[in-house]
DOKELO-633923 format. One line per field, with one value per residue: residue number from 0; x, y, z of N, C-alpha, C in turn. Coordinates in pm, whole numbers. Last residue first. Layout:
n = c(NUM; ...)
nu = c(X; ...)
nv = c(Y; ...)
nw = c(Z; ...)
cau = c(X; ...)
cav = c(Y; ...)
caw = c(Z; ...)
cu = c(X; ...)
cv = c(Y; ...)
cw = c(Z; ...)
END
This chain:
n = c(134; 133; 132; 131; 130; 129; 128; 127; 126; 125; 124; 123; 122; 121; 120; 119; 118; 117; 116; 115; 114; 113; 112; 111; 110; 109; 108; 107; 106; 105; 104; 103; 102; 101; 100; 99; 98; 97; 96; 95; 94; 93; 92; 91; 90; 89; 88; 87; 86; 85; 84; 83; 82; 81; 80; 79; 78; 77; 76; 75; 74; 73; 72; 71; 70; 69; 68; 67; 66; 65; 64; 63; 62; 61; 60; 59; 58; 57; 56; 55; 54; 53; 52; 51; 50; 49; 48; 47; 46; 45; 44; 43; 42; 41; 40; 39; 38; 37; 36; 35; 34; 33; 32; 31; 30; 29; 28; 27; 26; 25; 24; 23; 22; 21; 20; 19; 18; 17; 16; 15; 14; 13; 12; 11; 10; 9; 8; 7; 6; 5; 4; 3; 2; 1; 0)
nu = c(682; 361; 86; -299; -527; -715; -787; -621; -743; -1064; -1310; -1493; -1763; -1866; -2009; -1918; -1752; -1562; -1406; -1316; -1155; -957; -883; -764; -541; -362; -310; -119; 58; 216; 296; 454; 603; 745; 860; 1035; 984; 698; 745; 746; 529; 254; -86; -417; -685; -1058; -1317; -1568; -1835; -1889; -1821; -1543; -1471; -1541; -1433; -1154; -1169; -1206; -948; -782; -861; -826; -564; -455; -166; 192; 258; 402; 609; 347; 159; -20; -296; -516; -886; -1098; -1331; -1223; -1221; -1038; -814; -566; -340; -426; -658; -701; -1069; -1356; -1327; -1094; -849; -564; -267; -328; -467; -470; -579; -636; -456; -233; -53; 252; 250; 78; 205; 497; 445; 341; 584; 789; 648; 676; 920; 1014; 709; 638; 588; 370; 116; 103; 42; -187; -328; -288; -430; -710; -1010; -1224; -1279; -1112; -933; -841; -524; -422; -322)
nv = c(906; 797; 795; 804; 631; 792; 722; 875; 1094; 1001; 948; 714; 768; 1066; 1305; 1461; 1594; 1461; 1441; 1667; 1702; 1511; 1658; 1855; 1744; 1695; 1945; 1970; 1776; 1817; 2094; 2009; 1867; 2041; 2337; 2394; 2245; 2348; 2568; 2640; 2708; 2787; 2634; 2593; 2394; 2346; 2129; 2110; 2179; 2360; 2558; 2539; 2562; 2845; 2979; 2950; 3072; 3352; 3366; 3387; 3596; 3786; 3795; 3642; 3433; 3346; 3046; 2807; 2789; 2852; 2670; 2410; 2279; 2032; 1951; 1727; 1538; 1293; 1110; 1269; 1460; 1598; 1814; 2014; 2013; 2199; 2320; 2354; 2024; 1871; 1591; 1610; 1589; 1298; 1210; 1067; 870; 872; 684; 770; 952; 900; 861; 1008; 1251; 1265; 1198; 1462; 1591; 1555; 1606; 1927; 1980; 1887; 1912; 1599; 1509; 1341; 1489; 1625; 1464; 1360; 1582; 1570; 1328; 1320; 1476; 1569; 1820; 2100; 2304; 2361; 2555; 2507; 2566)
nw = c(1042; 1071; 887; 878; 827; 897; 1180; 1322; 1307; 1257; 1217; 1049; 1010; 903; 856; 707; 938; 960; 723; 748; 920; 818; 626; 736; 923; 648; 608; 787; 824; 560; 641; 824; 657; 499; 528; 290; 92; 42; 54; -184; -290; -55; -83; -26; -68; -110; -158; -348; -460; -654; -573; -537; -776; -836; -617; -737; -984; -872; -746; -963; -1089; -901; -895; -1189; -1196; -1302; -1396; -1167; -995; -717; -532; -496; -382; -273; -221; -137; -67; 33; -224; -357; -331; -566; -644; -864; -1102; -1372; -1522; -1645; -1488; -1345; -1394; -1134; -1030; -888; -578; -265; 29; 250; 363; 359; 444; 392; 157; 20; 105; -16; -282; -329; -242; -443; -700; -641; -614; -871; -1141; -1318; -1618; -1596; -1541; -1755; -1951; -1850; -1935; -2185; -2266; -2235; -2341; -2244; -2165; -2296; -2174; -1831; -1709; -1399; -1038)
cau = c(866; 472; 193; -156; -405; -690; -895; -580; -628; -945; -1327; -1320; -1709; -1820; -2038; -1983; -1864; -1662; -1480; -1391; -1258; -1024; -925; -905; -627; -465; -423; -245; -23; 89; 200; 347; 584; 695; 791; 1098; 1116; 766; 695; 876; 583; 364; 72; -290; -562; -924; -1214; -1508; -1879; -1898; -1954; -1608; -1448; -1612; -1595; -1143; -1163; -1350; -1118; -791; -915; -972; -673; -488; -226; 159; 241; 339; 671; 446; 183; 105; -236; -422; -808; -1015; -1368; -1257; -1279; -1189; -834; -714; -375; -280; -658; -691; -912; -1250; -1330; -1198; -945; -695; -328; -205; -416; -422; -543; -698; -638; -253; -208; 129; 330; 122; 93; 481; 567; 308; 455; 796; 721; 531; 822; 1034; 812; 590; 661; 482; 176; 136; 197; -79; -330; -244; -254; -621; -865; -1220; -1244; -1205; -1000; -788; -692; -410; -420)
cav = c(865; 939; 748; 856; 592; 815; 640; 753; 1092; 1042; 1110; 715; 710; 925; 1156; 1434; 1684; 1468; 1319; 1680; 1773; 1492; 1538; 1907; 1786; 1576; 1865; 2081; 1798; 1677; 2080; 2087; 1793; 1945; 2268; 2461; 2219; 2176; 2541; 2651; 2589; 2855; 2619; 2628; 2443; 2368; 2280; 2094; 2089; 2163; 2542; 2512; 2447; 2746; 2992; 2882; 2965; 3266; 3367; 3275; 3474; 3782; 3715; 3764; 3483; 3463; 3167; 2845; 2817; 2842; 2826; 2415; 2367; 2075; 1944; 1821; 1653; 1401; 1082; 1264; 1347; 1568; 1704; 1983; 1991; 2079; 2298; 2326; 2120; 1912; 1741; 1550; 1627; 1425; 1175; 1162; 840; 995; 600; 676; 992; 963; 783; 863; 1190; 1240; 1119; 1306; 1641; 1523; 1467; 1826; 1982; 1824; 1920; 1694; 1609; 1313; 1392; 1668; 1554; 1270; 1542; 1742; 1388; 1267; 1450; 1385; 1706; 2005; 2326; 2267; 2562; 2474; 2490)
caw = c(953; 1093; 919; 916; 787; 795; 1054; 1286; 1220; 1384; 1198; 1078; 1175; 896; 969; 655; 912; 1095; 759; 627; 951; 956; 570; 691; 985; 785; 522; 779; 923; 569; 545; 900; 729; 419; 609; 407; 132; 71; 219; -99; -333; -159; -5; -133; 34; -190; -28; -297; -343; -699; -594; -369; -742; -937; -592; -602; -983; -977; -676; -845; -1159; -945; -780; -1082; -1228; -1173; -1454; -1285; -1091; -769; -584; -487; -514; -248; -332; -103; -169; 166; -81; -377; -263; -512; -583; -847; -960; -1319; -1446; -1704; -1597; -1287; -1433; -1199; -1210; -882; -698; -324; -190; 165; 284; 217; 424; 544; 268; -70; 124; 124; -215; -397; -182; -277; -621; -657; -498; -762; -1046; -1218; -1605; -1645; -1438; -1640; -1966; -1860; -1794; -2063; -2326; -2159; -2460; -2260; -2044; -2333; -2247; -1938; -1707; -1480; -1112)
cu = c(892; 626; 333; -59; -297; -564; -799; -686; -569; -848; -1147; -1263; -1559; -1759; -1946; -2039; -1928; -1780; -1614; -1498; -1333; -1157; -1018; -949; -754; -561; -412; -341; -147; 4; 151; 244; 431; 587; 703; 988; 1166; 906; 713; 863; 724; 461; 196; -174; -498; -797; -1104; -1384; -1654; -1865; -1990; -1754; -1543; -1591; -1600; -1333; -1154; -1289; -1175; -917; -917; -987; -761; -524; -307; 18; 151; 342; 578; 553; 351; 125; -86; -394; -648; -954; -1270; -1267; -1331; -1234; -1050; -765; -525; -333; -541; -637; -881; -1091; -1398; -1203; -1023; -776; -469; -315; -365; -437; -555; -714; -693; -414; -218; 4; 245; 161; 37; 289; 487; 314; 383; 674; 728; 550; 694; 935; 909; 761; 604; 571; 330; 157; 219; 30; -174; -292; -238; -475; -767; -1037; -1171; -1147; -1185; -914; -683; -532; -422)
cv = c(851; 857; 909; 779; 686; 732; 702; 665; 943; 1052; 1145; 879; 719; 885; 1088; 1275; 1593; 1498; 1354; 1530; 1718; 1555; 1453; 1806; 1836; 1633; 1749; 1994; 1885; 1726; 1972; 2109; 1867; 1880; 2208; 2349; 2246; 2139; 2370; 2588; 2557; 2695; 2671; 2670; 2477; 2464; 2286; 2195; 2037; 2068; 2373; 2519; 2428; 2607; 2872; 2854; 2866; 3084; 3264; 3289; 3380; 3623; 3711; 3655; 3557; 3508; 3253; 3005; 2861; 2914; 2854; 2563; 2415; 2134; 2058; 1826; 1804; 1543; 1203; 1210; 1334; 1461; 1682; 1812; 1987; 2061; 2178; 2336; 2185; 2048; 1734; 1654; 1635; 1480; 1312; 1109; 975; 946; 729; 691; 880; 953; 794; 776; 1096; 1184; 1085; 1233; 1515; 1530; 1439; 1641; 1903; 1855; 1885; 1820; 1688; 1364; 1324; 1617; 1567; 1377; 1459; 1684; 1500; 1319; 1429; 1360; 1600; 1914; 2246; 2327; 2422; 2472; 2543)
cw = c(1108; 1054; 983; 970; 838; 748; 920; 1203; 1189; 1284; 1313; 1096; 1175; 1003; 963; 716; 825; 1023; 875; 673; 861; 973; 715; 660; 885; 820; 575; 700; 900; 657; 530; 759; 837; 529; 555; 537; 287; 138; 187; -15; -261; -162; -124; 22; -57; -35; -94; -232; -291; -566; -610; -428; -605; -832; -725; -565; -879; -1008; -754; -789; -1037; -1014; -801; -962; -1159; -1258; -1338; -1307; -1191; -876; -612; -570; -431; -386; -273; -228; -79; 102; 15; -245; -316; -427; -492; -819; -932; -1192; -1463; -1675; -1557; -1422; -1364; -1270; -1233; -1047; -748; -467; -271; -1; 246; 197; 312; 584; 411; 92; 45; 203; -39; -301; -179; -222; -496; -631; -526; -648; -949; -1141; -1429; -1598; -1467; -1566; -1843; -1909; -1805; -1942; -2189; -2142; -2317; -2294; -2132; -2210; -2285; -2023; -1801; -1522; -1253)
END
């Protein structure tokens, strides 16, 4: 996650969706395909961050650990307690595990987009209210 400065100025979101990685493509790709009615979006701010991939619906947010810049854990903390204060769960996945297990990673964030529905009632609380698709 990516710090951003000011919300309104658009450009560093839109670079970033421009320029995604491949793992970040495939990832896109695969819960785009799997997980449609989550509706993933890629880049989003959340100031002053930015979300890898966010499902607003089920106040998730996926991070991909990576090529970015190796920062502490102290900051990861203060930035994992800023986002879960605003009410949302954050998953992180080393950026390899797309390649190495793309597929047990849809399965893990099904399953919180599942939990996330029980817990806030909603009646579509099955994997199959989420749209899951299997290849």
């Amino acid at each position: 996650m990516q710090v951003c400065e000011t919300m309104p100025d658009p450009t560093p979101t839109r670079d970033l969706r421009r320029q995604p990685t491949g793992a970040e493509r495939r990832l896109f790709h695969a819960l785009g395909h799997d997980l449609p009615a989550a509706r993933f979006r890629r880049q989003v701010p959340v100031t002053p961050y930015y979300a890898g991939f966010m499902s607003f619906a089920h106040r998730l947010i996926v991070e991909l650990d990576g090529e970015q810049p190796v920062r502490s854990m102290a900051d990861t903390a203060r930035r994992t307690a800023f986002l879960e204060r605003k009410g949302y769960r954050l998953l992180r996945f080393p950026e390899a595990d797309v390649t190495r297990n793309l597929s047990g990673m849809v399965d893990a964030i099904a399953v919180h987009c599942t939990s996330a529905q029980r817990a806030s009632g909603s009646p579509r609380g099955s994997a199959a209210g989420l749209g899951v698709r299997r290849r």
